[in-house]
N, C-alpha and C positions, 0 to 999 in steps of 0.2 A: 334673855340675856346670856343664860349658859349656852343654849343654842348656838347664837352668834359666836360665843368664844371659839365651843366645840369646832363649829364649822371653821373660822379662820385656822385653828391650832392645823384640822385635819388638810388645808390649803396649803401650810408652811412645811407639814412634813410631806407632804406628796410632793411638793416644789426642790424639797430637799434633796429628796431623797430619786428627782429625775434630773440634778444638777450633781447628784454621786454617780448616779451612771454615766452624765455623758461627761465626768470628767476620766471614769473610768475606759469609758468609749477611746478617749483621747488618747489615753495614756498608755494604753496598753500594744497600740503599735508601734509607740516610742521605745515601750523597755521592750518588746520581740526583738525591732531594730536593734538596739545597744545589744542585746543578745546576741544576735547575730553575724553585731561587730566582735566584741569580744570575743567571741569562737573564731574569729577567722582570724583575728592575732594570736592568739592561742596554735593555731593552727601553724598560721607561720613563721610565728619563733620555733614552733617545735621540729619543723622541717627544718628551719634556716638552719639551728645546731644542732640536727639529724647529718645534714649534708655536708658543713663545715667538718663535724668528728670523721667522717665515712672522707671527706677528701686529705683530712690531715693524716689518719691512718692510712689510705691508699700511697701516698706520696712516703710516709716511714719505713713501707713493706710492703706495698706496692710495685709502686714502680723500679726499686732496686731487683727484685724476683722478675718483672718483665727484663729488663736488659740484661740482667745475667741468663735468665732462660730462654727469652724466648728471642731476643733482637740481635743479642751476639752471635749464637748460632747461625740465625738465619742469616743476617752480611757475610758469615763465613763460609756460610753453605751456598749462596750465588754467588760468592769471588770466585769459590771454587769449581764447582760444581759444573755452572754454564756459560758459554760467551754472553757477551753485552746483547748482540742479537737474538741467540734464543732466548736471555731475560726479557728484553722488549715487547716479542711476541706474545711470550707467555701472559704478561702485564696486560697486552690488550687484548687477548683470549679472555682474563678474568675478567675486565672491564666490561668487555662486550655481554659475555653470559652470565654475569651473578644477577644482574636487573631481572635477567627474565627466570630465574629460578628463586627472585626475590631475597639476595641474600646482599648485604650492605657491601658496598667498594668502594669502602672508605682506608681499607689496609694495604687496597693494592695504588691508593691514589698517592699513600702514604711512602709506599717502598720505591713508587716512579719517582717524587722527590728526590726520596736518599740514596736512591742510586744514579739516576741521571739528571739530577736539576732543575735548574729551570726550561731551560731550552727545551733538551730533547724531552726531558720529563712530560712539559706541558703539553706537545706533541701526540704522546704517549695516551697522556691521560682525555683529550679532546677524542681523537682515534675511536680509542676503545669507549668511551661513554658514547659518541653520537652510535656506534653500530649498538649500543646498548640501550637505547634509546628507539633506535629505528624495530629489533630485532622483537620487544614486548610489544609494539604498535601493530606491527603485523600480525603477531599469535592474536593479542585481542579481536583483530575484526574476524578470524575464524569463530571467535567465543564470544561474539558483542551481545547473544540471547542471552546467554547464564550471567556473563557482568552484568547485562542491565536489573535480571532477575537478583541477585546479590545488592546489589546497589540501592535495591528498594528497602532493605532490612536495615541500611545505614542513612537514613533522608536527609541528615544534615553534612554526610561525609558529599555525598551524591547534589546537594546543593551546590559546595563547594567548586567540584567540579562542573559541573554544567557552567561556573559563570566562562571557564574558558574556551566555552564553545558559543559565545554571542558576542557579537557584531561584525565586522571586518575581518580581513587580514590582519591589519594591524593589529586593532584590539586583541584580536585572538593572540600574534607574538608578543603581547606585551604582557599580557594576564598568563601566560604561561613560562614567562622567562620570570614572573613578579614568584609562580606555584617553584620552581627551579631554586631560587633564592630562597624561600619562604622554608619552616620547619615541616610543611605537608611532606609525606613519604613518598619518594618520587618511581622508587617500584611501584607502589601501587597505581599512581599516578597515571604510567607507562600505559597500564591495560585498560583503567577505567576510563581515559582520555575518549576512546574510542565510541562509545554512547552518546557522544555531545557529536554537534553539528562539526566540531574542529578538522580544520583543511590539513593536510599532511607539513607543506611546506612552512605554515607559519608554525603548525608544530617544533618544526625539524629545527626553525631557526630561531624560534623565539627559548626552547630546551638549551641550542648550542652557545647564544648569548645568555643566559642564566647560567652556565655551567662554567663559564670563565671566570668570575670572582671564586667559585667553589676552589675550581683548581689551582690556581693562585696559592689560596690560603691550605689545601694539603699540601702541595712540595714543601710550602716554605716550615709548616709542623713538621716536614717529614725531616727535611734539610735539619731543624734546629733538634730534633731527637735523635740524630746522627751524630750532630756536633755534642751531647750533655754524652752520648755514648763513649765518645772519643775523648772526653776529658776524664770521665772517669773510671773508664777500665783503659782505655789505650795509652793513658800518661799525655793527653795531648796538652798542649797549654796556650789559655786563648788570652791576648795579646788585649792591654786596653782597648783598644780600637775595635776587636772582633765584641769584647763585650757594649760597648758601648753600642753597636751595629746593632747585637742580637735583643740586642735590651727594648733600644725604640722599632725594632720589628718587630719585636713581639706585643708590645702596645699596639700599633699599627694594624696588627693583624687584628687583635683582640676588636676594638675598634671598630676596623671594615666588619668583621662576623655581627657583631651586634646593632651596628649600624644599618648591615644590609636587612639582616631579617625584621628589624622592626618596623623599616620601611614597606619592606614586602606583607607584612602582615599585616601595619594600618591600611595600605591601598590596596589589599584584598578585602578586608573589611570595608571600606568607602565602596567599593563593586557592590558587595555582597549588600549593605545598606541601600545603593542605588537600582539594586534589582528588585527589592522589596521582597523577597521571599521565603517564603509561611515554609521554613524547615518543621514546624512541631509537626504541620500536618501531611509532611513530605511530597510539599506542591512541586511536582520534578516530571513533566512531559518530555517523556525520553520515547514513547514508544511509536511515534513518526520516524526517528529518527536514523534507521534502518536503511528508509528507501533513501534520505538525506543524505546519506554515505555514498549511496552506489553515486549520485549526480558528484558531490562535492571530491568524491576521491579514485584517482586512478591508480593501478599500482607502478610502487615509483621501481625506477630501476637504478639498485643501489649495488 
């Protein structure tokens, strides 16, 4: 009779004590989870009022140091300085060659605005981006061995790219006007484009249709940082209607920028999901891709 007890007691604690593990089993990739939430709110409250303090200071002492140093000068030093011509050229000199020595032209898309507008500005700023454009396409196919060799050390940058070297023409201009819009770096862009299967021409146009919202939205930053210039060091005074103009543009713009890129992002990502591929293990057959150039590309005459 003890027996029997012994053995059941020894039944119920062994039952017990394998229904504490597996509720521990359970449980324990619930609170990692919840861990792992709470760290990542943690994380982005502490950015979010990182970069609120760092933009409200920027904007106190900031930005009043830029326009007294460095924005007034410079309008005063191309009023003076050069004709409206040689600023133009000079504009799409920089345009043309900062891409290929990788350096952002975003200030000179900025000064084609404030100094010539929409019209010639945008002129200005297509010009010098497509030769900027064309000009890193060409250095890379001298250098397409060491990009591709580089490109292996980044598998999921190199992912990216590959997807705008498959399918058509088409697809090719549209997955490349989607990288144009997108926050990918578009110097980099320029050279590493050259390891994919991608044809020159859908290149060339699917770049020069993405690069058209871009420019759009620097004149009109550039226009409206002209205009806060002029009101508060030139005495200028902007009429209700100029504010009420600058106010819904400047939504507008906000707006298209955020609009465009998120779009470009999710239907980069819908490609990259549609392509199915293994970035951890850097599944990226580039090295056919060589002879695939010489057939797909002649040199163009620009």
């Amino acid at each position: 009779m003890m027996t029997s007890q012994g053995d059941n007691e020894h039944v119920r604690l062994v039952i017990s004590s394998e229904n504490i593990v597996a509720d521990s089993s359970i449980s324990q990739p619930q609170t990692e989870s919840s861990n792992r939430s709470l760290k990542w709110w943690i994380k982005t409250l502490t950015l979010s009022i990182t970069a609120i303090v760092a933009t409200l200071a920027f904007l106190k002492w900031g930005v009043p140091f830029v326009f007294e140093k460095v924005l007034l000068p410079m309008l005063q030093w191309e009023a003076t300085a050069f004709g409206r011509p040689a600023l133009a050229f000079i504009l799409i000199a920089s345009l043309a060659l900062f891409p290929v020595l990788l350096i952002p032209s975003g200030p000179s898309m900025w000064l084609a605005g404030m100094i010539f507008g929409y019209g010639l500005g945008f002129v200005i700023i297509m010009v010098g981006t497509t030769i900027g454009m064309i000009l890193p396409y060409l250095i890379g196919l001298l250098f397409r061995d060491r990009i591709h060799k580089w490109l292996k050390k980044w598998p999921q940058t190199a992912a990216m790219i590959r997807l705008a070297g498959e399918g058509d023409g088409f697809q090719q201009f549209r997955v490349v006007a989607l990288f144009r819009i997108s926050p990918f770096p578009y110097t980099i862009f320029n050279y590493a484009i050259v390891v994919t299967s991608m044809r020159f021409w859908p290149y060339l146009c699917g770049s020069i249709a993405g690069m058209i919202p871009e420019a759009f939205i620097y004149i009109y930053s550039g226009r409206l940082i002209r205009t806060f210039a002029d009101v508060q060091y030139r005495n200028h005074r902007m009429t209700p209607l100029e504010i009420i103009y600058n106010v819904i543009s400047l939504i507008i713009a906000v707006v298209m920028t955020v609009g465009f890129t998120v779009y470009a992002k999710k239907s980069l990502k819908e490609l990259e999901n549609e392509e199915n591929m293994d970035s951890e293990h850097g599944n990226i057959q580039l090295e056919k891709l060589p002879l695939e150039r010489q057939k797909h590309f002649q040199t163009p005459s620009v």
